[in-house]
C-alpha positions as CSV (number, residue, x, y, z in Angstrom):
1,X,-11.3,-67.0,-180.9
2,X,-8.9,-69.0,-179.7
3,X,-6.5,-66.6,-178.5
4,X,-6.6,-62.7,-178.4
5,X,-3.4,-62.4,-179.7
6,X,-1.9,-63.0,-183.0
7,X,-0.3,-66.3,-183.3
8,X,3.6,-64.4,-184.5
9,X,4.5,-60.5,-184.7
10,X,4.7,-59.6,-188.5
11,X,5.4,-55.9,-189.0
12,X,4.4,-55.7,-193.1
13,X,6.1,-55.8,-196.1
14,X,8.8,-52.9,-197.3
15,X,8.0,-50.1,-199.0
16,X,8.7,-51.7,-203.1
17,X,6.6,-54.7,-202.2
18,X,3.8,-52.5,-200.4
19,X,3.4,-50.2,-203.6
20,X,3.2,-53.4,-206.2
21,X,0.7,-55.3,-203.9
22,X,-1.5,-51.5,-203.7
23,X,-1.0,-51.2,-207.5
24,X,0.5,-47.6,-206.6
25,X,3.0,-46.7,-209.4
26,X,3.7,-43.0,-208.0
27,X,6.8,-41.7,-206.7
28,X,7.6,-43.2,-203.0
29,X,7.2,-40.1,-201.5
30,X,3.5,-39.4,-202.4
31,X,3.0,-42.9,-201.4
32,X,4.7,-42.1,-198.3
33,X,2.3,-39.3,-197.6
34,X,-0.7,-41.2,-198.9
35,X,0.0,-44.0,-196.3
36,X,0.1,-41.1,-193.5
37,X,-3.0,-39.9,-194.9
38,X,-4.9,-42.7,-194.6
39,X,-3.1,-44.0,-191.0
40,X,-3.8,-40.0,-190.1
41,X,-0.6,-38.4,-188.9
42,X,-0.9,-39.1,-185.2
43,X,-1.1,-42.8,-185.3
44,X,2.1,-44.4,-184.7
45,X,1.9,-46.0,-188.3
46,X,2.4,-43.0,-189.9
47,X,6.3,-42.8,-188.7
48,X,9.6,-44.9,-189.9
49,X,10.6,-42.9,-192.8
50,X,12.3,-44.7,-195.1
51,X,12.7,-48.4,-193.1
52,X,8.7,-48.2,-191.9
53,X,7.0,-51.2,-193.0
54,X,3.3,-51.8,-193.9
55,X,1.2,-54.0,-192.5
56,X,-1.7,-55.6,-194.4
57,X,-4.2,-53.7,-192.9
58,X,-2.5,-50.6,-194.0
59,X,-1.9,-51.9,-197.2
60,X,-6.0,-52.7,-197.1
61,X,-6.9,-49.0,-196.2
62,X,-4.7,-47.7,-198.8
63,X,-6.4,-49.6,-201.6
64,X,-10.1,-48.7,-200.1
65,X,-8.6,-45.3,-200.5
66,X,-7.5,-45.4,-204.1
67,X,-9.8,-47.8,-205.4
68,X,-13.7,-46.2,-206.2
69,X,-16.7,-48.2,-206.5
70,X,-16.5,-50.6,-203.9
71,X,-19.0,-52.9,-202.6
72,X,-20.1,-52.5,-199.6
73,X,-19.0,-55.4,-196.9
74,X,-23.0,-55.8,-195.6
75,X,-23.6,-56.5,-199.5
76,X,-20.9,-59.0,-200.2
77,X,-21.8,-62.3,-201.5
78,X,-20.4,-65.4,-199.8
79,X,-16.5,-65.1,-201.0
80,X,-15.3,-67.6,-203.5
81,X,-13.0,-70.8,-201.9
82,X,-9.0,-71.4,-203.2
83,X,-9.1,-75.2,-202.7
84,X,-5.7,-76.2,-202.7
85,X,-6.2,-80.5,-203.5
86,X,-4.1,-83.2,-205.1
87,X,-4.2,-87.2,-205.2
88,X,-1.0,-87.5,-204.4
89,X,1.3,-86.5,-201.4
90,X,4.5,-84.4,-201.4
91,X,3.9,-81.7,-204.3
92,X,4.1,-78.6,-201.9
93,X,0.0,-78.4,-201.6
94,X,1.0,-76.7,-198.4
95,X,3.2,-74.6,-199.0
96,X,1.4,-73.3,-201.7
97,X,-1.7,-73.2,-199.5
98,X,0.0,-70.9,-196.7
99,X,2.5,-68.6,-198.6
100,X,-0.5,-67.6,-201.1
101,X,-2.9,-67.2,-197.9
102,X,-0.2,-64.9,-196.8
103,X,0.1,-63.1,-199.8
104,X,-3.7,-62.8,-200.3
105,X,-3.7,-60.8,-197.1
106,X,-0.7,-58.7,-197.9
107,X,-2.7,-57.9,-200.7
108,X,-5.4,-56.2,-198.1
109,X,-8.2,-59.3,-198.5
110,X,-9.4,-60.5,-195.4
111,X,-8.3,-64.1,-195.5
112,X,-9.6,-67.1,-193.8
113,X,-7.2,-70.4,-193.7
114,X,-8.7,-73.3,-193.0
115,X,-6.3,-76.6,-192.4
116,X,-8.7,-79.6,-193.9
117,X,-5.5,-81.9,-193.5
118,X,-5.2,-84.4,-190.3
119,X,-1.1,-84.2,-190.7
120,X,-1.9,-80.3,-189.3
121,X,0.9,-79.4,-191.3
122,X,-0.8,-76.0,-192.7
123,X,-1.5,-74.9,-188.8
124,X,2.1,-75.8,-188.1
125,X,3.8,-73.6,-190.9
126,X,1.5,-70.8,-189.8
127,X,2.8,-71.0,-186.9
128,X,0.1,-72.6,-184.5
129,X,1.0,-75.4,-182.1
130,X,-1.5,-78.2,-182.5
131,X,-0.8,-79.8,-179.3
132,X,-2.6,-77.2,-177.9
133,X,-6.4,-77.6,-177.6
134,X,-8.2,-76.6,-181.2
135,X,-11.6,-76.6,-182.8
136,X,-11.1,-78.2,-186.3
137,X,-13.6,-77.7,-189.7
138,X,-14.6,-81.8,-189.1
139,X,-16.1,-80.8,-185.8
140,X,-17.8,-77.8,-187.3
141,X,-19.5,-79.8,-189.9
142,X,-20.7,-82.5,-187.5
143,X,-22.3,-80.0,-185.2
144,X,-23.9,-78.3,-188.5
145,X,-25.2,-81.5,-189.7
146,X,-26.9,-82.3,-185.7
147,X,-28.3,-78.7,-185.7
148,X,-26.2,-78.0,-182.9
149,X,-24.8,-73.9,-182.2
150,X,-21.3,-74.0,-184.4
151,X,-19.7,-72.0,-181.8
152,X,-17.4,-71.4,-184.9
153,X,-15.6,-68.0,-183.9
154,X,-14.6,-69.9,-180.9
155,X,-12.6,-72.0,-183.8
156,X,-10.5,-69.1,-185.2
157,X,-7.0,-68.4,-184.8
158,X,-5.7,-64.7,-185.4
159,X,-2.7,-64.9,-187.8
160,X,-2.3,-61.4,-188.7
161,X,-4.3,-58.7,-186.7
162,X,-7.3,-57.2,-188.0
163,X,-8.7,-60.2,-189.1
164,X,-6.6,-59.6,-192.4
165,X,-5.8,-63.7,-192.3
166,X,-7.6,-66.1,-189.3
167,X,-6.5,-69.8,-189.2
168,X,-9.1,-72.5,-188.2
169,X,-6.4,-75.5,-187.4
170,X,-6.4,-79.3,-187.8
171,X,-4.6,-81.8,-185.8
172,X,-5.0,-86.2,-186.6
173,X,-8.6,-85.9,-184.9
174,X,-9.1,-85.1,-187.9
175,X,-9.1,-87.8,-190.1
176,X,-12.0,-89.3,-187.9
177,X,-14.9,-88.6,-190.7
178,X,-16.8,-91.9,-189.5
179,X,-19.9,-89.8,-188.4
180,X,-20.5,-88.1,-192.0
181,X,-21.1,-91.8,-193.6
182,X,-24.8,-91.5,-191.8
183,X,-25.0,-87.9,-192.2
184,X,-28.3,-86.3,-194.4
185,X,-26.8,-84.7,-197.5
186,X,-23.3,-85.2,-196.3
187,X,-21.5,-83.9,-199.5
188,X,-23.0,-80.5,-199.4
189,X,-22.0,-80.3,-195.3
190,X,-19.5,-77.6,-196.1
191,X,-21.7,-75.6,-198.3
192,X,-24.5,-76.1,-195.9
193,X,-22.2,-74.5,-193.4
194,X,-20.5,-71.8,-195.0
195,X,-24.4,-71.2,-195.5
196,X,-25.4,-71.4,-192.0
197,X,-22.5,-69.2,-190.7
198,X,-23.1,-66.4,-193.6
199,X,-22.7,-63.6,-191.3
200,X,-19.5,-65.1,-190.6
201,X,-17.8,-66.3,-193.6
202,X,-18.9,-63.0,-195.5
203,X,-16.1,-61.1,-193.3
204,X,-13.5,-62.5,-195.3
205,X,-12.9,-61.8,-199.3
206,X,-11.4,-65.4,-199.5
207,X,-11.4,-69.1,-198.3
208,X,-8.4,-70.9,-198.6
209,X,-8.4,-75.0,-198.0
210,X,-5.4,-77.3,-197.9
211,X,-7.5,-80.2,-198.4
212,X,-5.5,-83.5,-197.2
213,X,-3.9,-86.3,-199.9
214,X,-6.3,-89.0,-201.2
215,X,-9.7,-89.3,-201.6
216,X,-11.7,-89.5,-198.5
217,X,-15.4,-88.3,-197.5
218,X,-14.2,-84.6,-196.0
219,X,-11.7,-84.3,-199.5
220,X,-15.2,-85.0,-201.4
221,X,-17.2,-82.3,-199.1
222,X,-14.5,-79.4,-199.9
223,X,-14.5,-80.4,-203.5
224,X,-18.3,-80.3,-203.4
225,X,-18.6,-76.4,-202.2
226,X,-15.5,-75.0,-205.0
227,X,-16.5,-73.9,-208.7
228,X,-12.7,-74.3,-209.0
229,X,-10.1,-76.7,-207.6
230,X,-6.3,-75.7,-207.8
231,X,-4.4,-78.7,-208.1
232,X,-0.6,-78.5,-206.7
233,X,1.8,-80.9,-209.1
234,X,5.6,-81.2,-208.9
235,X,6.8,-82.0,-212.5
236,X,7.4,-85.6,-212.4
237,X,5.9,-88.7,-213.8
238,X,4.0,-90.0,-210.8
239,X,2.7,-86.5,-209.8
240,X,1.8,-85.9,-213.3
241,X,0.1,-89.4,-213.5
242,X,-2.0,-88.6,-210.2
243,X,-3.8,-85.7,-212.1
244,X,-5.7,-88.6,-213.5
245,X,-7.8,-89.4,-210.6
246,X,-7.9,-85.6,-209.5
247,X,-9.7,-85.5,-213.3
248,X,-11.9,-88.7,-212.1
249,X,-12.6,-87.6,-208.8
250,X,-14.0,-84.5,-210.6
251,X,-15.8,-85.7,-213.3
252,X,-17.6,-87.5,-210.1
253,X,-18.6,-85.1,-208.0
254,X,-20.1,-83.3,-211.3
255,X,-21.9,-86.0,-212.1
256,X,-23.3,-87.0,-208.9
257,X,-23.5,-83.7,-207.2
258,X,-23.2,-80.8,-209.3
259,X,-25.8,-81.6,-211.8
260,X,-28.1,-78.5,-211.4
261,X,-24.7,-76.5,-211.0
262,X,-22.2,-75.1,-213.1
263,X,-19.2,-78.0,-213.2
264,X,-16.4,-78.5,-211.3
265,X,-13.3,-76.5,-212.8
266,X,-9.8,-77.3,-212.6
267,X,-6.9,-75.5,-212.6
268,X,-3.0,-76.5,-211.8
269,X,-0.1,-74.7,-210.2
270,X,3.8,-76.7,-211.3
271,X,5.4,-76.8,-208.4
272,X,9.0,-77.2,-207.2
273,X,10.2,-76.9,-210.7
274,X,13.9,-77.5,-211.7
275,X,15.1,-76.3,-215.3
276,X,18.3,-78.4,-214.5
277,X,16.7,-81.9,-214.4
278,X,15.6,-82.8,-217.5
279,X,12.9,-85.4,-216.2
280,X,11.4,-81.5,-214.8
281,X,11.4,-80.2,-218.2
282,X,10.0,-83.5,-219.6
283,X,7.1,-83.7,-217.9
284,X,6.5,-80.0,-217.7
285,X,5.8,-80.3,-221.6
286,X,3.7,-83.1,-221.1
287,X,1.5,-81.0,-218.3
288,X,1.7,-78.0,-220.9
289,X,0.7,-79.9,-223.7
290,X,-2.2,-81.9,-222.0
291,X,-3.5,-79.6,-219.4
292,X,-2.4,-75.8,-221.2
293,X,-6.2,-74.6,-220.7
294,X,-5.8,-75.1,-216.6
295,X,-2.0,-74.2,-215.9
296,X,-1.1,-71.0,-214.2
297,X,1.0,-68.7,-216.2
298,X,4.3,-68.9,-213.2
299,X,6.1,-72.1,-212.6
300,X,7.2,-72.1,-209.0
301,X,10.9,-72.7,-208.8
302,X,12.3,-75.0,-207.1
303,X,13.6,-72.8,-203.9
304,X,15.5,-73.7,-200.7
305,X,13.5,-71.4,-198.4
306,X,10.6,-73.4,-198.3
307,X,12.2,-75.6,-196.6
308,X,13.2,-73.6,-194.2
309,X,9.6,-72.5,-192.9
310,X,8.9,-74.8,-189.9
311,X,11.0,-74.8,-187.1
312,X,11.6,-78.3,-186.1
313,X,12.3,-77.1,-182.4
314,X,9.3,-73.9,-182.2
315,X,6.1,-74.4,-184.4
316,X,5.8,-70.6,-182.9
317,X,8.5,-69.5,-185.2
318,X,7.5,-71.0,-188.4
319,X,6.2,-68.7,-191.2
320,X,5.7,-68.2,-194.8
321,X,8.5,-67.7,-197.2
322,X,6.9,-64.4,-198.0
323,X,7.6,-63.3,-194.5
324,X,10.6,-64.7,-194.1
325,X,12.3,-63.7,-197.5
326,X,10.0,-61.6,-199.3
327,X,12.8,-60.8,-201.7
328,X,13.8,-64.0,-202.9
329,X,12.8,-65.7,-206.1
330,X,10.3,-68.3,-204.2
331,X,8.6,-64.8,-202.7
332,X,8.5,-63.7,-206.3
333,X,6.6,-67.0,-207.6
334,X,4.1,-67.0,-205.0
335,X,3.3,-63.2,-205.9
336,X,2.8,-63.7,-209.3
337,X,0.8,-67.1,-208.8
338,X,-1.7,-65.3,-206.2
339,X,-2.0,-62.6,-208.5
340,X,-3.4,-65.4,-211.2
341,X,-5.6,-66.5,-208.7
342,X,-7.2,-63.5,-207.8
343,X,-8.8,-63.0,-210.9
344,X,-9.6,-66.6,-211.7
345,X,-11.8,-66.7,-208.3
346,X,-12.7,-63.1,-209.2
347,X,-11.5,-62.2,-205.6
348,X,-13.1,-58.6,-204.4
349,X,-11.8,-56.0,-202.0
350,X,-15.2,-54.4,-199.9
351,X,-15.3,-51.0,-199.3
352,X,-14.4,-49.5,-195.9
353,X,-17.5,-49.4,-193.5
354,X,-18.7,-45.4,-193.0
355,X,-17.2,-43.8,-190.1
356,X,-20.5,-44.4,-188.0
357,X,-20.2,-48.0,-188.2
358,X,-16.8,-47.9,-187.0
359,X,-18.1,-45.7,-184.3
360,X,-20.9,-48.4,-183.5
């Protein structure tokens, strides 16, 4: 990894927002003495009363705890990929990407991030300065396509401890694709990867990509390895427009690439939404009349907190809105949109290993 500490200190979630994310509806004290059950009494997690907070990998044990019939992490199947992609710049695709990443972990999945923009602007809000020497998914791929050791877990950077959410970061490097116009089979690189580095990728219950603006050959190789892409809109004309060649780019890569597999699926998060404007409501309609079959049920508002994520001065001290202000209404919208999500990409919690392995 890159570094052996976590990139921020984030000390968990309060108690009301650690019991919805567990799917505990019991009184807070058992919960209270089922988190101490499951930390075991002696461990310094078990203490703080009334203020503790819970981390999200207490919030994980918990749910092994409740939850029966769990599949075994050794058994899991690669885990599905939250593809975060849009035609057009400036809907939010970012913010979206990181605050459900964050809220996918909080939830107690092991979460990988990976930033598949140039712009870096994913690493950034998580917190990672990208001036600082980084291994990015484009020079993954080009050592997977040249046979060459990935070295990938040298890539990773520890966003939460645990391994609840890992970051693999992008800086403008980046955007320097040239080498996969010669490469053999170069839209399946990602797939062939994630396939290559099983052992790997089957640690996490999730993928998340912010796949970059446009169209371009790495935006094509992302697409290429999702049954599902999540496209991030802002409820006005142009954005609305733009789905259009999302759709193309689509029917494409189905036509061309997924032929022997099931196609390419779409779905679409509003984003940024103001009841207010009437040019918002407008095309809202429109997307809910054209695209009803592929819209998620919440409408993110439009909320000044995101804006208030990256520190202009610090990249150190950006995070999330759900770490920031877990209570507000944006915090509330990303909640209820990641809870969409995880059963549209059929996301699974593993069970805990046996105390043996832990042992080993």
């Amino acid at each position: 990894m890159v570094a052996e500490n976590v990139l921020r200190p984030f000390h968990g979630v309060r108690l009301k927002l650690a019991k919805e994310f567990i799917g505990f509806t019991g009184a807070d004290k058992k919960f209270r003495e089922l988190a101490k059950e499951v930390a075991g009494d002696s461990s310094p997690a078990s203490a703080g009363g009334a203020h503790k907070t819970y981390h999200a990998t207490e919030i994980r044990r918990i749910r092994q705890k409740l939850l029966p019939g769990l599949i075994a992490e050794a058994c899991r199947e690669l885990p599905p990929v939250v593809n975060f992609r849009m035609s057009k710049g400036g809907t939010g695709k970012t913010t979206i990407s990181s605050n459900t990443a964050t809220c996918f972990a909080q939830f107690g999945y092991k979460t990988l991030v990976i930033d598949g923009d140039p712009q870096g602007s994913l690493s950034k809000q998580l917190g990672f300065d990208i001036n600082l020497p980084l291994t990015h998914i484009g020079t993954l791929l080009e050592r997977a396509s040249r046979n060459q050791p990935t070295k990938i877990r040298d890539a990773v950077v520890p966003v939460y401890s645990g391994g609840m959410l890992d970051l693999i970061p992008a800086d403008i490097t980046l955007a320097n694709d040239s080498w996969m116009i010669s490469a053999m089979g170069r839209e399946t690189l990602f797939q062939r990867l994630m396939e290559q580095e099983s052992d790997f990728f089957k640690q996490y219950e999730v993928i998340i990509i912010d796949s970059a603006p446009g169209t371009s050959l790495l935006t094509t190789v992302f697409m290429a390895a999702c049954n599902i892409i999540t496209a991030v809109v802002i409820p006005e004309a142009q954005s609305v427009l733009a789905l259009e060649v999302l759709e193309s780019n689509i029917r494409e890569i189905n036509q061309s690439i997924r032929r022997n597999s099931p196609p390419l699926g779409l779905h679409i998060i509003a984003n940024r939404y103001r009841q207010t404007y009437k040019s918002h409501i407008d095309a809202l309609e429109k997307l809910g009349s054209k695209y009803s079959a592929y819209l998620n049920d919440t409408i993110v508002r439009d909320f000044a907190g995101f804006l208030r994520e990256t520190d202009l001065d610090d990249y150190t001290k950006s995070a999330p809105v759900l770490e920031k202000e877990p209570n507000s209404v944006g915090s509330r919208d990303i909640i209820d949109v990641t809870k969409a999500l995880i059963k549209l990409y059929n996301v699974k919690l593993s069970a805990a290993p046996a105390v043996d392995e832990v042992v080993a």
